[in-house]
Backbone as a chain_set.jsonl record, in Angstrom:
{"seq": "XXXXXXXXXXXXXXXXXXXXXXXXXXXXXXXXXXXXXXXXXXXXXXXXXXXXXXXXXXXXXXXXXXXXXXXXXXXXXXXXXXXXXXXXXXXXXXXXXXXXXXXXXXXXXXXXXXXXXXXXXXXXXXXXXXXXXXXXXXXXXXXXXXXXXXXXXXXXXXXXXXXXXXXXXXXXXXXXXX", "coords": {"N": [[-37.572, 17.505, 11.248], [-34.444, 17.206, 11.62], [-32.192, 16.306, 13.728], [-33.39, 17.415, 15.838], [-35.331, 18.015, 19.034], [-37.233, 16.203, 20.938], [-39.428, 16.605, 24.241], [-39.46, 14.841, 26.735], [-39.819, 14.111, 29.444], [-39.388, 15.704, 32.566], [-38.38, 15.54, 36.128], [-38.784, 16.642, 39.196], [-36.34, 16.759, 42.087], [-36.406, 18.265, 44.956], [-34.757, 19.362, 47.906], [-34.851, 16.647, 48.848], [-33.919, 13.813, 50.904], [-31.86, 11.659, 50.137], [-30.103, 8.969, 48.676], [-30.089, 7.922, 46.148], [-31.963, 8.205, 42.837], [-34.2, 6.81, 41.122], [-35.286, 7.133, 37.732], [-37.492, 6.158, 35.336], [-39.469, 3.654, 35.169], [-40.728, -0.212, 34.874], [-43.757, 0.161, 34.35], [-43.308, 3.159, 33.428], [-41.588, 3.42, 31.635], [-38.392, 4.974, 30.885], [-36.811, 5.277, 28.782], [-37.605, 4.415, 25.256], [-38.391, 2.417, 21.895], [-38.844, 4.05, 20.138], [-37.189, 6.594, 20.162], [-33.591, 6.335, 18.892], [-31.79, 8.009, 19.756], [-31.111, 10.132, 22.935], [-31.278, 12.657, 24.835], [-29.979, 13.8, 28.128], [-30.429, 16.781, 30.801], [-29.051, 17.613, 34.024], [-29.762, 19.388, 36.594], [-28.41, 21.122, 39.439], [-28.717, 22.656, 42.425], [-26.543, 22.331, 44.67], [-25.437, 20.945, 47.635], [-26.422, 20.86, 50.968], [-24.986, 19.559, 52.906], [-22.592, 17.662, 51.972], [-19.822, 17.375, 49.889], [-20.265, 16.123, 46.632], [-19.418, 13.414, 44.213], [-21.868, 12.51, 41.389], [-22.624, 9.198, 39.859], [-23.849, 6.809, 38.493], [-26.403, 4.725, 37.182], [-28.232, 1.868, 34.907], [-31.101, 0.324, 34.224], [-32.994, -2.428, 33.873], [-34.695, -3.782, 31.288], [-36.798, -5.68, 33.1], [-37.124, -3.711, 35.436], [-34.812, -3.709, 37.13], [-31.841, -2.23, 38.657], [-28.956, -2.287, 37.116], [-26.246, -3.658, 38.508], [-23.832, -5.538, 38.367], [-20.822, -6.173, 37.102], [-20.264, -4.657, 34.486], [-20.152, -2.325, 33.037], [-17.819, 0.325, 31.546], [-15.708, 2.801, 31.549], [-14.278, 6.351, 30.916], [-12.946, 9.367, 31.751], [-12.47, 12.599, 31.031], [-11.18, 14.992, 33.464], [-11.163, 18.683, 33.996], [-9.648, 21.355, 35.118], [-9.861, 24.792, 37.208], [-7.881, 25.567, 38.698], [-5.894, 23.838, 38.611], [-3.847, 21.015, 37.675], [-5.418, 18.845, 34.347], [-7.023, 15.843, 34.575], [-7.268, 12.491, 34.696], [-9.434, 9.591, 34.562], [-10.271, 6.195, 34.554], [-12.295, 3.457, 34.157], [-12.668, -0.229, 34.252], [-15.084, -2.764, 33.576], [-16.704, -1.937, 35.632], [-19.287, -1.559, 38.126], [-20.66, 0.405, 38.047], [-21.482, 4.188, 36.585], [-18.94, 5.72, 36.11], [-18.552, 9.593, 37.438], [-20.16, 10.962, 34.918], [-21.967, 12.614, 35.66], [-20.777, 14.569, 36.808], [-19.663, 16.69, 40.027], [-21.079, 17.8, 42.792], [-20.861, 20.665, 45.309], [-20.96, 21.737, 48.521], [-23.744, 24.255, 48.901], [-23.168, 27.835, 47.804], [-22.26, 26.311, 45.089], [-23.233, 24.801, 42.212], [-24.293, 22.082, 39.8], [-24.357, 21.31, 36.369], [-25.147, 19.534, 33.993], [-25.145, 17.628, 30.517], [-26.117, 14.576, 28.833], [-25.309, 12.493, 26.395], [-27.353, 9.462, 25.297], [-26.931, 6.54, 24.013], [-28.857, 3.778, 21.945], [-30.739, 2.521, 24.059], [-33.192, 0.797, 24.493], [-32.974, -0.694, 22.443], [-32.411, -4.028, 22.598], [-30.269, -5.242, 20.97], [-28.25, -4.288, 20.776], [-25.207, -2.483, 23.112], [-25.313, -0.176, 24.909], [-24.492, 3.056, 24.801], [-23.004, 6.005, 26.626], [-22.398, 9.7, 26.501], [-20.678, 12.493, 27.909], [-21.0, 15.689, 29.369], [-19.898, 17.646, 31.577], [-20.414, 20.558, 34.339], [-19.56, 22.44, 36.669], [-19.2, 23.809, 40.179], [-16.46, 23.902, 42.613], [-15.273, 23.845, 45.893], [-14.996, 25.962, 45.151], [-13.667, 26.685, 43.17], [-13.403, 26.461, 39.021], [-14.743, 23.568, 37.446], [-14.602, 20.949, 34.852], [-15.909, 18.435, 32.948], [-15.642, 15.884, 30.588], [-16.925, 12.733, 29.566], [-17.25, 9.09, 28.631], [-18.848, 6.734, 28.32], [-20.074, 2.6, 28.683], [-22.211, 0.07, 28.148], [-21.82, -2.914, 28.974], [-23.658, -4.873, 27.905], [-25.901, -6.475, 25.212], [-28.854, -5.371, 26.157], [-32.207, -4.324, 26.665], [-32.737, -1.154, 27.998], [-34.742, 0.624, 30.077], [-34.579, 2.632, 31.746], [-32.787, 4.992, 34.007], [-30.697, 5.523, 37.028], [-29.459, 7.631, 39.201], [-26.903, 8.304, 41.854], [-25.502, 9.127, 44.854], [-22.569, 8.328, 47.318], [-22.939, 9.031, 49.784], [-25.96, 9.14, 52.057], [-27.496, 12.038, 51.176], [-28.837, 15.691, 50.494], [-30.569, 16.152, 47.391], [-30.546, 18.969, 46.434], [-32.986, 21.111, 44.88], [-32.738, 19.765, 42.045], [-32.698, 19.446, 38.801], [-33.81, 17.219, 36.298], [-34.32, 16.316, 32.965], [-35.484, 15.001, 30.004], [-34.86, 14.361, 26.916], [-35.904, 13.135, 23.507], [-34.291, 12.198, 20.563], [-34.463, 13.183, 17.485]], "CA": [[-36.274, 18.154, 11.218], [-33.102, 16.131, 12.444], [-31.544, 16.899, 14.919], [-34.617, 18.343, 17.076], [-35.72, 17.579, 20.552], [-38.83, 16.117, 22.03], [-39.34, 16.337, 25.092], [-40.184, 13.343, 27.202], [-40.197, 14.302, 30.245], [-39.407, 16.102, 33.445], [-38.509, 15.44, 36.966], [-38.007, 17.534, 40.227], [-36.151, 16.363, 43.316], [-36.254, 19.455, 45.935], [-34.915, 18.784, 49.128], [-34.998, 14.757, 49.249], [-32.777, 13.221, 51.464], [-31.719, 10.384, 49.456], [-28.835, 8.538, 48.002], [-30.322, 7.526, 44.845], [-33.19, 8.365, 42.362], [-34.867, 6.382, 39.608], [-36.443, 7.649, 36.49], [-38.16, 4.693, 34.653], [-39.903, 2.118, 35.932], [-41.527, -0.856, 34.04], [-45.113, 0.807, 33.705], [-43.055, 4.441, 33.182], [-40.042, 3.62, 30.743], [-38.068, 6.939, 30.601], [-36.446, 4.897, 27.126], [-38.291, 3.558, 24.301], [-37.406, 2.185, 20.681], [-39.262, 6.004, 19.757], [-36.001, 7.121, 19.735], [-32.243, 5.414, 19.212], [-30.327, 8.851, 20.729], [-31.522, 10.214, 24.16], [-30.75, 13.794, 25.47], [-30.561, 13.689, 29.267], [-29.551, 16.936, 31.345], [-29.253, 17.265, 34.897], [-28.666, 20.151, 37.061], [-29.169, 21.21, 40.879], [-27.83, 23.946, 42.92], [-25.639, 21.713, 45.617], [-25.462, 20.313, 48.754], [-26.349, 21.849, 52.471], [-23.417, 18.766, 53.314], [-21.443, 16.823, 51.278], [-19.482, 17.341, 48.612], [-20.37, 14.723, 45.823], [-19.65, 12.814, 42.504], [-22.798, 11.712, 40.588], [-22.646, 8.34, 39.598], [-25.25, 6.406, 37.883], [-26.4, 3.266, 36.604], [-28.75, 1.427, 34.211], [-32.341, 0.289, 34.576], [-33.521, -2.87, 32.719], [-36.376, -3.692, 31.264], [-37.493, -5.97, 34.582], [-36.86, -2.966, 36.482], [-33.798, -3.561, 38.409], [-30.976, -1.467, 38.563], [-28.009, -2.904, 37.028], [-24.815, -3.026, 39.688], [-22.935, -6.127, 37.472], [-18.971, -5.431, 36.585], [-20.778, -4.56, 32.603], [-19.597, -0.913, 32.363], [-16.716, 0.595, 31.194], [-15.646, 4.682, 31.787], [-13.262, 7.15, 30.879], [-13.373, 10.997, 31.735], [-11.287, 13.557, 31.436], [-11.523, 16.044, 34.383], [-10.633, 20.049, 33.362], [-9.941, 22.481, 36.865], [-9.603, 25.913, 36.732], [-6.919, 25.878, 39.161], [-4.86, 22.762, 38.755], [-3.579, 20.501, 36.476], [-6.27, 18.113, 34.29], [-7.191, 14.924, 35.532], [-8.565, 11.259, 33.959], [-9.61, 8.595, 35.077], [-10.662, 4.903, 33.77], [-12.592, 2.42, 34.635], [-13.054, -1.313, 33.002], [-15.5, -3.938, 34.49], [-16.736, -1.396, 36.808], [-20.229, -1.748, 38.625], [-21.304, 1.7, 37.922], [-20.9, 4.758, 35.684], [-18.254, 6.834, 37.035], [-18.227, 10.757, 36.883], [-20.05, 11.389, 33.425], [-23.036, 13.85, 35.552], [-19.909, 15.604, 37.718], [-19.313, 16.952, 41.061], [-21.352, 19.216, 43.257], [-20.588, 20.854, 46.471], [-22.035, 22.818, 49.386], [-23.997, 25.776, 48.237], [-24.09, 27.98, 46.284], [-22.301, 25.91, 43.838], [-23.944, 23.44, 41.923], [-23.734, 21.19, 38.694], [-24.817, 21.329, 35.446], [-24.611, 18.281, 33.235], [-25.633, 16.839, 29.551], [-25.48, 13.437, 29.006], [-26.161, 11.511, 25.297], [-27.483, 7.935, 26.062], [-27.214, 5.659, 22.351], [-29.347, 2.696, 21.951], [-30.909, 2.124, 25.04], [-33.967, 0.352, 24.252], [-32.478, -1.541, 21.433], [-32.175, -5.092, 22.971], [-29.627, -5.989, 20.379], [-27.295, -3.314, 20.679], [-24.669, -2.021, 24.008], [-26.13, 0.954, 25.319], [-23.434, 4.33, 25.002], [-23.236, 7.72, 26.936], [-21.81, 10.829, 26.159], [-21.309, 13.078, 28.434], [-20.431, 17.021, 29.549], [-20.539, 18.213, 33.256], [-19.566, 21.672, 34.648], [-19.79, 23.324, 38.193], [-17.565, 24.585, 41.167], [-15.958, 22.992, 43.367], [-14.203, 24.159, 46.69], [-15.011, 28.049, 44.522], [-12.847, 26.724, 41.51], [-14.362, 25.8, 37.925], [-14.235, 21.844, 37.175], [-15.584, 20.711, 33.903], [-15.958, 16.862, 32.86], [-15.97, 14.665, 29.43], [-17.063, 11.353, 29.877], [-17.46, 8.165, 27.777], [-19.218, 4.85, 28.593], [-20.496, 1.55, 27.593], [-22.89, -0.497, 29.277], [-21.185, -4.09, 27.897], [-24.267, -6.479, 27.918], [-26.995, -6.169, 24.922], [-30.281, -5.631, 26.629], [-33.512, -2.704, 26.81], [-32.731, -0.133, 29.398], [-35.656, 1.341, 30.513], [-34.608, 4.095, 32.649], [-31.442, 5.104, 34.828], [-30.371, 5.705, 38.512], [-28.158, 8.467, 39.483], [-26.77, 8.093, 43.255], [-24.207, 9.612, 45.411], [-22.171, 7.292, 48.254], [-23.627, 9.256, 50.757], [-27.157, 9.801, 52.293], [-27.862, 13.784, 51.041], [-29.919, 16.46, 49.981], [-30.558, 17.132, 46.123], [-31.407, 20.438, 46.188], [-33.13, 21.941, 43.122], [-32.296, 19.235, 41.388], [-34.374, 18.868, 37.839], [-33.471, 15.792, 35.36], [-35.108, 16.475, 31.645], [-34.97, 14.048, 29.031], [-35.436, 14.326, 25.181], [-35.599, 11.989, 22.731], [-33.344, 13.161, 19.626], [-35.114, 12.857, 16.468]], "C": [[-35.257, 17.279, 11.945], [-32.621, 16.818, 13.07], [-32.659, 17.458, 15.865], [-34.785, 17.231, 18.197], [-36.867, 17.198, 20.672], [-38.594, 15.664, 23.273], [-40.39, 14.767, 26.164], [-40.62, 13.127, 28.526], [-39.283, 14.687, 31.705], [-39.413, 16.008, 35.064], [-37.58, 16.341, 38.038], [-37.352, 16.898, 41.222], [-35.605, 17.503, 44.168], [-36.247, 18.684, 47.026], [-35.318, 17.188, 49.483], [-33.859, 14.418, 49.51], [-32.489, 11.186, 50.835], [-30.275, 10.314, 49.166], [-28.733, 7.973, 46.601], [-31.79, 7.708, 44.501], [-33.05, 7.973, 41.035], [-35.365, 7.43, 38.924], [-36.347, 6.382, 35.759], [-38.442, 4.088, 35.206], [-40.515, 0.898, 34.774], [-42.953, -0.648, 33.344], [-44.574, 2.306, 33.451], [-41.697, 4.299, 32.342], [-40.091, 5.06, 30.363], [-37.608, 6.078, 28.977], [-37.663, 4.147, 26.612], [-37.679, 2.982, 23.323], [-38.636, 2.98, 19.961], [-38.609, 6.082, 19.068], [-34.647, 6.319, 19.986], [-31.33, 6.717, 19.984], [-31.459, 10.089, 21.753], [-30.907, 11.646, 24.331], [-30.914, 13.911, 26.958], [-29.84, 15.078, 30.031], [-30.228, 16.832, 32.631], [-29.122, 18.511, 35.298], [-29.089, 20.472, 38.481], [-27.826, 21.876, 41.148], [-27.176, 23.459, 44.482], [-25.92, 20.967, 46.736], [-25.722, 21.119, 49.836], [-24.923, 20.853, 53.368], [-22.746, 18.591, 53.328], [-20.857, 17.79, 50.081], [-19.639, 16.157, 47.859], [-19.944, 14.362, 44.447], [-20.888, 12.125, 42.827], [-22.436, 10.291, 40.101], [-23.742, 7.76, 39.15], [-25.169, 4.913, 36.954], [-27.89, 2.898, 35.682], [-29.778, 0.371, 34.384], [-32.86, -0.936, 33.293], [-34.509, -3.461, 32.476], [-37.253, -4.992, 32.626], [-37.59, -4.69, 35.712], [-35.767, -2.79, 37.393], [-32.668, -3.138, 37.459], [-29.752, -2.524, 38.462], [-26.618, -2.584, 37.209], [-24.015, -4.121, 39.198], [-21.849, -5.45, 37.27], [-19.287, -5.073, 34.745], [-20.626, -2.983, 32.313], [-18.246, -0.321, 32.384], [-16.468, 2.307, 30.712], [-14.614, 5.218, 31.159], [-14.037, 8.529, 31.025], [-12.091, 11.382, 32.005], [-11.973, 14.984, 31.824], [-10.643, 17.639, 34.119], [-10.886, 21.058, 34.565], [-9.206, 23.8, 36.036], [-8.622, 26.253, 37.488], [-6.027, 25.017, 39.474], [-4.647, 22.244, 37.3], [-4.891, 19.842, 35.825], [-5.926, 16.671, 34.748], [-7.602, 13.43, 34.583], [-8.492, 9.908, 34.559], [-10.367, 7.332, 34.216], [-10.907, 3.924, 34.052], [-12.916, 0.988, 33.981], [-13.746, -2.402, 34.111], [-16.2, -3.155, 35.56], [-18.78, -1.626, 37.11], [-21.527, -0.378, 38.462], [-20.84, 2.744, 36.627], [-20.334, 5.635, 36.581], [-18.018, 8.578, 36.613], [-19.364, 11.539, 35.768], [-21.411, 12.418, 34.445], [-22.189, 14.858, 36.194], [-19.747, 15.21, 38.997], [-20.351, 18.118, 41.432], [-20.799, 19.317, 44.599], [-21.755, 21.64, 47.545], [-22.407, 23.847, 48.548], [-23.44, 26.838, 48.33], [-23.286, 27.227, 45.021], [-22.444, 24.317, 43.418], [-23.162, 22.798, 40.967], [-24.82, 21.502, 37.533], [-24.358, 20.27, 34.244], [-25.614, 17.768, 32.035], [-25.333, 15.149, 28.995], [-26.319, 12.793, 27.279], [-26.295, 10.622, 25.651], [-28.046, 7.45, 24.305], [-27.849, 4.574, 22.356], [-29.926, 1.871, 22.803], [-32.237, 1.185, 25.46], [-33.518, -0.655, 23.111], [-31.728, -2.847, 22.44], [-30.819, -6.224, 22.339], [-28.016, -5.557, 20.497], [-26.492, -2.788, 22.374], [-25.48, -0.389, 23.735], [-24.577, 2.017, 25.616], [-23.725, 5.225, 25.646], [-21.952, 8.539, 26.77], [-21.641, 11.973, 27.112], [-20.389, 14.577, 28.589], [-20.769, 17.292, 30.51], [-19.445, 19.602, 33.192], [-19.8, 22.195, 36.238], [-18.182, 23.781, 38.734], [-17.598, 23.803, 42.002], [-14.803, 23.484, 44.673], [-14.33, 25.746, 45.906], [-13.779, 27.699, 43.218], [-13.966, 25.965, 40.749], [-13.608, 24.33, 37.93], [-15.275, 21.623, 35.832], [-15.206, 18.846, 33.506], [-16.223, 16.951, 31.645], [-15.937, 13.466, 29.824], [-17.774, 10.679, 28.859], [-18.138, 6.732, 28.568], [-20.037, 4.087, 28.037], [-20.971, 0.965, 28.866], [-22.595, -1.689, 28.256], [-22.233, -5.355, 27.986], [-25.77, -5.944, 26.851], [-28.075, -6.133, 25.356], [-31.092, -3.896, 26.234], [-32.971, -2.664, 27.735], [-33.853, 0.631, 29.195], [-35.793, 2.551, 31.207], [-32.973, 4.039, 33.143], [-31.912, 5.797, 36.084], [-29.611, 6.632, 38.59], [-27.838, 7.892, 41.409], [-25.195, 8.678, 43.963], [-23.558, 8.486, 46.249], [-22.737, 7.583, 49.349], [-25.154, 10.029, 50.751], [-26.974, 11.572, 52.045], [-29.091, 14.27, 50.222], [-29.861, 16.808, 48.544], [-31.813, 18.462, 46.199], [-31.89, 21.094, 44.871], [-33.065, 21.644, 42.3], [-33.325, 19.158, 40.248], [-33.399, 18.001, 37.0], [-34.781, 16.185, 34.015], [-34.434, 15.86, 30.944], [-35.805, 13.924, 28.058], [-35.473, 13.196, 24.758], [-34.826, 12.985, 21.299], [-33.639, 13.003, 18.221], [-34.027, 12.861, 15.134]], "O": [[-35.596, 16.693, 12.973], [-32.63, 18.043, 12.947], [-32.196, 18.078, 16.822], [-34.484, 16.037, 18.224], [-37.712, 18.069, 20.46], [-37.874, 14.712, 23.575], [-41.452, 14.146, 26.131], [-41.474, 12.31, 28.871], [-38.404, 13.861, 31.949], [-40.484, 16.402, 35.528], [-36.395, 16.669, 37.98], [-38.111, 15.948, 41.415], [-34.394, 17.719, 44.122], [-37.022, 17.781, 47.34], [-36.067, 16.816, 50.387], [-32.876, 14.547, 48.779], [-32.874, 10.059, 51.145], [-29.437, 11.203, 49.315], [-27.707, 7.641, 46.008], [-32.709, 7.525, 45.3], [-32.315, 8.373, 40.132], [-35.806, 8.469, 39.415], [-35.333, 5.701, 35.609], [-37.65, 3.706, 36.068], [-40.74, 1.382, 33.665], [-43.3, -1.061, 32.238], [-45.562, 2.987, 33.178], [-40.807, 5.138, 32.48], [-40.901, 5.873, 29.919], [-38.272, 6.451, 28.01], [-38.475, 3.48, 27.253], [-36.464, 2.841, 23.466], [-39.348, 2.337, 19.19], [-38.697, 5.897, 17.854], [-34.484, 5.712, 21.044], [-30.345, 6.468, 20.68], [-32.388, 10.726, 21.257], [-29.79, 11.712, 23.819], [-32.083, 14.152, 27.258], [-28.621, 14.92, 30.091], [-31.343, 16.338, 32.8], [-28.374, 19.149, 34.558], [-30.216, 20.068, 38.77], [-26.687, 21.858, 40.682], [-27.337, 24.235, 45.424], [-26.898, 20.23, 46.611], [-25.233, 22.244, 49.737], [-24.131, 21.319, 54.187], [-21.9, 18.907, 54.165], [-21.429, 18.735, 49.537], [-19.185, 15.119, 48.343], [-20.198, 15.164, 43.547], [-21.163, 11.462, 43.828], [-21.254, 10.489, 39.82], [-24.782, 8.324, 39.491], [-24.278, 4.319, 36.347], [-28.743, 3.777, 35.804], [-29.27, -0.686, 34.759], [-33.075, -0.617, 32.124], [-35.305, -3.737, 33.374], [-38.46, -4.838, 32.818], [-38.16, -4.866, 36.789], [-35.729, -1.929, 38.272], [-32.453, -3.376, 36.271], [-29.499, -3.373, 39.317], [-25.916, -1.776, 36.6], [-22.907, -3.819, 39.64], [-21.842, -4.219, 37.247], [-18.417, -5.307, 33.906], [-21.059, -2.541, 31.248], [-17.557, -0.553, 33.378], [-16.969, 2.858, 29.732], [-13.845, 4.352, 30.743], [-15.174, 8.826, 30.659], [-11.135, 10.98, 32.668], [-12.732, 15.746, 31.225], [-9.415, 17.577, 34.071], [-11.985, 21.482, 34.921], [-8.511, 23.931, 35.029], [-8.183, 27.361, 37.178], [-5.321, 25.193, 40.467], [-5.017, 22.7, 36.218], [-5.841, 20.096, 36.565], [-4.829, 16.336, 35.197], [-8.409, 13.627, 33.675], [-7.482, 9.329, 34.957], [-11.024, 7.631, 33.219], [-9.978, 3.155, 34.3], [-13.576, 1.137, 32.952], [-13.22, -2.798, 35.151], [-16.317, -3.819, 36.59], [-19.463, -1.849, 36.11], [-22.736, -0.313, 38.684], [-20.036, 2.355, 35.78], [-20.876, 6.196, 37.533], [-17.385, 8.856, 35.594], [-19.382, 12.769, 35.827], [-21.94, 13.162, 33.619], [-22.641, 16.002, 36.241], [-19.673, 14.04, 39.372], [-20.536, 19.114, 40.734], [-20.299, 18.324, 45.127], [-22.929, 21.969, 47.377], [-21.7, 24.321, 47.658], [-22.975, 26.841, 49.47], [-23.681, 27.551, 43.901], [-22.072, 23.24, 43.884], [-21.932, 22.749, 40.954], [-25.964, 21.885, 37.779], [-23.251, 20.319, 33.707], [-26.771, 17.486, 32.349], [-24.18, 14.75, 28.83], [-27.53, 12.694, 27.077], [-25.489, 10.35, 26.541], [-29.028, 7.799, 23.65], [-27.186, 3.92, 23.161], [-29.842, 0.655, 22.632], [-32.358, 0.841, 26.636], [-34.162, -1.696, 23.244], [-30.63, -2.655, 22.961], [-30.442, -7.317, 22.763], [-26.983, -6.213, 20.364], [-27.445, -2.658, 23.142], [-25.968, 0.202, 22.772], [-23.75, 1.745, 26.486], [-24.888, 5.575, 25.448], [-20.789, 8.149, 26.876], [-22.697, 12.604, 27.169], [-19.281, 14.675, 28.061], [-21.986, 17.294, 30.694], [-18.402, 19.809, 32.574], [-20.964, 21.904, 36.512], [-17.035, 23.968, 38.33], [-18.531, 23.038, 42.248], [-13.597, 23.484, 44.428], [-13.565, 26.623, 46.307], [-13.204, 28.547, 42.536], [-14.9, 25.275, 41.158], [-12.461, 24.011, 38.244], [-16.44, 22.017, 35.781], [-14.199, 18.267, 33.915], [-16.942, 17.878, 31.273], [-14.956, 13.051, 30.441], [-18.677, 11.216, 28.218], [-17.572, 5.947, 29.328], [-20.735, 4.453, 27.092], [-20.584, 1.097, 30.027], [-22.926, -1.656, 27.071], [-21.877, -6.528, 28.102], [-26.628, -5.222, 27.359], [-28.681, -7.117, 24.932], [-30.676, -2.838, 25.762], [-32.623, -3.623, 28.423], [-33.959, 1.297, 28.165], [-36.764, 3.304, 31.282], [-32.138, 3.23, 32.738], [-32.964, 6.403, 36.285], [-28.717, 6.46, 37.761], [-28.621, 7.154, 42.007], [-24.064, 8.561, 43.491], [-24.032, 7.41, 45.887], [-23.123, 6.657, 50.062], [-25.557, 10.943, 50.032], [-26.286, 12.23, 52.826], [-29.953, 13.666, 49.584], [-29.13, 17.764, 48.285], [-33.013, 18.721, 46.102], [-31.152, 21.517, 43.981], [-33.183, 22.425, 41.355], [-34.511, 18.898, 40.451], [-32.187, 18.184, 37.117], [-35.981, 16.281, 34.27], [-33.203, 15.858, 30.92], [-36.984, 13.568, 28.061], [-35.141, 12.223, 25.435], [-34.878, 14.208, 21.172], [-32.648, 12.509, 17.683], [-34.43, 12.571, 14.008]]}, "num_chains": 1, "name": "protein.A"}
């Protein structure tokens, strides 16, 4: 059937004081060339600290996380009690925005992200993305676009905040998109 899901696999991070977490490694590629379109969401129920943007980056097939000026952003940010927002990045070192914002508890994030061609060695690697949570007790919702500008396999991705914190509750599930 087109369009269907398989799932690929599943990860928790409760309570880890971190600033960044892999999925994929070289003996655990979260991508394959399985599948050319990726379903990734994310979601976790906040911070006991910080307030944060998600950020995230791209995993290649050696394993290392790629922090190069090779991605390129746009999002447009949607508040429930202000004006909207966008922002744009070119050359930038990271992906900016596309999993959201969370804050102290109780409110979290909830985020889908498409990832295009990411195993395809020949091809730039795309994401798609949709975030929603609260923020400060107002709604914030996110669209985000990016391009990872250097053909290679990606094997996995990084998410990471700027600061040392707690993902609470956090789970990460990722399809492949048949």
């Amino acid at each position: 059937m087109s369009g269907s899901l398989q799932l690929i696999r599943q990860d928790t991070i409760n309570n880890t004081v971190t600033s960044a977490f892999n999925i994929g490694t070289t003996s655990d590629k979260a991508f394959t060339t399985d599948f050319d379109v990726y379903l990734a969401n994310l979601t976790m129920d906040g911070s006991t600290t910080n307030s944060e943007t998600i950020q995230c980056r791209l995993i290649d097939a050696s394993g290392n996380v790629i922090s190069d000026s090779e991605y390129d952003n746009a999002s447009f940010q949607m508040f429930g009690h202000a004006s909207f927002g966008e922002e744009r990045g070119i050359n930038d070192s990271e992906i900016q925005d596309i999993w959201g914002t969370y804050d102290k508890l109780p409110e979290g994030l909830a985020s889908s992200i498409y990832i295009y061609n990411p195993a395809n060695s020949s091809a730039f690697t795309f994401l798609q993305g949709a975030a929603t949570n609260a923020f400060n007790g107002n709604f914030k919702a996110h669209k985000s676009i990016s391009v990872h500008k250097s053909a290679e396999e990606i094997i996995g991705i990084q998410f990471f905040v700027t600061n040392t914190d707690y993902f609470l509750n956090a789970k990460f599930t990722l399809y492949g998109v048949k």
